[in-house]
N, C-alpha and C positions, 0 to 999 in steps of 0.2 A: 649502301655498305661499301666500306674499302675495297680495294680489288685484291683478292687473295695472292693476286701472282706480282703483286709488289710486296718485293723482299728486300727492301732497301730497307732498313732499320736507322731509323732517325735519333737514335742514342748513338750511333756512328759519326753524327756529324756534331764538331768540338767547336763552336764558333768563338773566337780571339776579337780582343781588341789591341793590338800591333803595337801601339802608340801606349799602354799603359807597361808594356813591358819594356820598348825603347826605351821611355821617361823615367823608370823609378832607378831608385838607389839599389834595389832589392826584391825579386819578385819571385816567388815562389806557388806553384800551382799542383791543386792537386785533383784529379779525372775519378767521376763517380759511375765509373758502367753501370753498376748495377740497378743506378735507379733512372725509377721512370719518370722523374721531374725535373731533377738538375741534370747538369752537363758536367761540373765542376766547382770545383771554391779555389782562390785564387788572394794573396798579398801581397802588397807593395809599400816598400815609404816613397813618398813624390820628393821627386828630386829637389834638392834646394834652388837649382838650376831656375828655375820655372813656377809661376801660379796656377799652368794650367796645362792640359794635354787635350788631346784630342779622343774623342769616341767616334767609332765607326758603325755604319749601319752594319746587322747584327741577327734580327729577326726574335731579340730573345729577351726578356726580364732578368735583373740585377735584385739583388738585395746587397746593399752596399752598408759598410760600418765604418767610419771616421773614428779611430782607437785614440784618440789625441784625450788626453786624462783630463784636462783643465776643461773638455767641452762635447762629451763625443756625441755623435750623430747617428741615424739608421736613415736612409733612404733606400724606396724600391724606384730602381732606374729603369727605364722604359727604351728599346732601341730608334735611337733616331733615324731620319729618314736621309739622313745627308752628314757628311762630316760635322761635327760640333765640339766646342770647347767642352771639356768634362768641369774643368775649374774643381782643380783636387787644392790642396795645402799646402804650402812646402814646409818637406822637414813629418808632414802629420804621416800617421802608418794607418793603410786598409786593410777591411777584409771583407769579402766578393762572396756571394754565390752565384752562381747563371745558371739560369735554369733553359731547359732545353728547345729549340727554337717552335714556337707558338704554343709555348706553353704557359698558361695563366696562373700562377696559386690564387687559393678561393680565398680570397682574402675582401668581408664581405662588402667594405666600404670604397672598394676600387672599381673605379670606371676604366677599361680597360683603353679608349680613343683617350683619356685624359693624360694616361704617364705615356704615350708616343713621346717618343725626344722630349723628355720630362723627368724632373729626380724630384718625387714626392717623401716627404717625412713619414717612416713607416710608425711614427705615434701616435699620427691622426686618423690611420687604415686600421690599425691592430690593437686591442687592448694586450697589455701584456710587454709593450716593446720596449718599454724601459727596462724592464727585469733581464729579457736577450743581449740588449748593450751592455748592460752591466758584467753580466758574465763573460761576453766577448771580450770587455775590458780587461778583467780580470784573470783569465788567461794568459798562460804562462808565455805559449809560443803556436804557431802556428795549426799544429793538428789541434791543441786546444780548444784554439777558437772556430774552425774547424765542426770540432764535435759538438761544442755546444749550438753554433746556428744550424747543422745537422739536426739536434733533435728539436730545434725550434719549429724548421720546416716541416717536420715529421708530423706536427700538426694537423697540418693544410693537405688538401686532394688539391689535384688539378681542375681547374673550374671544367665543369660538363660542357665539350663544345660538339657538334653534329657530327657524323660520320664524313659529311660533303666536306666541312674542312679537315678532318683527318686525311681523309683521302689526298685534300691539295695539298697541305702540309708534303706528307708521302711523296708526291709527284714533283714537288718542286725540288725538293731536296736531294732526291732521285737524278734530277735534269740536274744539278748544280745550279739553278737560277735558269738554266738556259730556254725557256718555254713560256708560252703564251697563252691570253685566256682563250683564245678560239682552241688552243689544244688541250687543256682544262677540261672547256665545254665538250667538245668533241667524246674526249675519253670518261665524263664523269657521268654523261647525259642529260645535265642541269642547263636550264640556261645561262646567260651570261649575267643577267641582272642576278637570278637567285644565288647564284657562284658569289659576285661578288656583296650580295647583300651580309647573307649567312658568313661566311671567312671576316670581313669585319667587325660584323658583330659580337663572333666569336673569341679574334685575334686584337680588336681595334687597328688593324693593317687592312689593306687589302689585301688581294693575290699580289696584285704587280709589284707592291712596296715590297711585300714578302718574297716575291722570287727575288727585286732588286739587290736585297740584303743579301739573299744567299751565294748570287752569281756576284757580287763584292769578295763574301767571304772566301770563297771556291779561287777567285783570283788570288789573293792574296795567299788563302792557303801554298796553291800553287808557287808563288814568287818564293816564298818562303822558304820552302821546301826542298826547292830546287833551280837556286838563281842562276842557273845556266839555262832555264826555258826560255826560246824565244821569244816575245812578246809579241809575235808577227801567229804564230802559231797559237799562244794562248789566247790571243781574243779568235781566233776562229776556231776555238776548241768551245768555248763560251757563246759563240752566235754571235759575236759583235759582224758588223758589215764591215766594216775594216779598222785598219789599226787606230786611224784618228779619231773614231766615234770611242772605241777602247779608253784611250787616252785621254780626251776629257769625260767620261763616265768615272773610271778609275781617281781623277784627280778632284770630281766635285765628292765623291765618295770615302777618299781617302786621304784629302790634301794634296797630296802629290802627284806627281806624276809614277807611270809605271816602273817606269827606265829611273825615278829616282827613289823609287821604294827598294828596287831589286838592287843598287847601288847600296840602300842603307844596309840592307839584308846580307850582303856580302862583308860588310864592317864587321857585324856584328858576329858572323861563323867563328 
């Protein structure tokens, strides 16, 4: 069972992809507390600028809508383990749910190791998913579309996963990414093999992918947030061993460098 004395509440942590808001023309987001699935719903048109932008490891499931009238699309997007091109449209307008980090919807025809850094067509997962694009389509403006992939979701439960990765979930999230399986094992009382057997089973991550993502996110939250942090400071707020291990972690993770995320972050205040 979880450990009662972690009170870290995992509907507290809002995980972003950085680069889909730099990119668009127009982005708009809007945060779901109350629920126990998603994280948020989120729109954007992709810039003309560009074919493609970049997605960031994430730890979290996408249901994605391409609104482009002449052809629209549903994919469920999976987080990748490493920077990767998203390859949006230009000029086409989206709309986003994320659901909250290792969280699966039971959606029956999904292998969960199969959408890792993966955008599967949600018409070959779900009966029903034409009728959802369509509405989404048909919607006027954002809370619109909005409500209606709200009651789409409203659907689906979260697929049943174990306590052992509740708990990891909890713990990593808790650390901000910053923790190891031997301190996993140590605090869950699981071995290392069953730790990591069950968490991918569960997640299709591992632990390690899965803290990877979060001690990404917890960066960037951070640069974000307050681009006057030192970068000397924040990888040893994160357990990096020093700034250079940071800095290309950060850069295979993010594209960039750190020093040149907190530069873009400063543009954009």
């Amino acid at each position: 069972m979880p450990d009662a004395n972690l009170e870290f509440k995992i509907a507290s942590l809002h995980s972003v992809q950085p680069w889909f808001v730099l990119g668009a023309k127009r982005f708009n987001s809007l945060l779901t507390p109350e629920s126990a699935l998603t994280s948020h719903f989120y729109s954007f048109d992709a810039s003309d600028g560009t074919d493609s932008t970049i997605a960031i490891p994430d730890g979290c499931i996408d249901l994605l809508f391409d609104c482009n009238p002449d052809n629209p699309k549903a994919y469920i997007c999976g987080s990748p383990l490493e920077a990767i091109k998203a390859d949006f449209k230009q000029g086409h307008s989206y709309l986003g749910v994320r659901f909250r980090p290792g969280v699966i919807p039971d959606l029956l025809k999904l292998d969960v190791e199969e959408v890792i850094s993966n955008r599967l067509d949600l018409s070959e997962l779900v009966y029903g998913a034409d009728r959802i694009l369509e509405q989404v389509c048909e919607a006027d403006d954002f809370l619109g579309k909005a409500r209606a992939v709200n009651d789409f979701v409203g659907q689906f439960d979260s697929r049943a996963c174990s306590h052992l990765t509740m708990e990891v979930i909890a713990r990593v999230t808790k650390a901000r990414g910053n923790i190891q399986i031997k301190d996993l094992v140590h605090d869950t009382g699981y071995s290392a093999r069953t730790l990591q057997r069950t968490f991918r089973n569960d997640t299709g991550l591992t632990p390690k992918a899965f803290s990877r993502a979060i001690r990404c996110q917890s960066a960037v939250y951070r640069i974000s947030h307050n681009s006057q942090t030192p970068l000397s400071d924040l990888a040893f707020d994160l357990g990096f061993s020093d700034q250079a291990h940071f800095q290309r972690e950060f850069k295979k993770l993010v594209s960039v460098t750190p020093m040149d995320y907190q530069s873009l972050t400063k543009l954009e205040r």
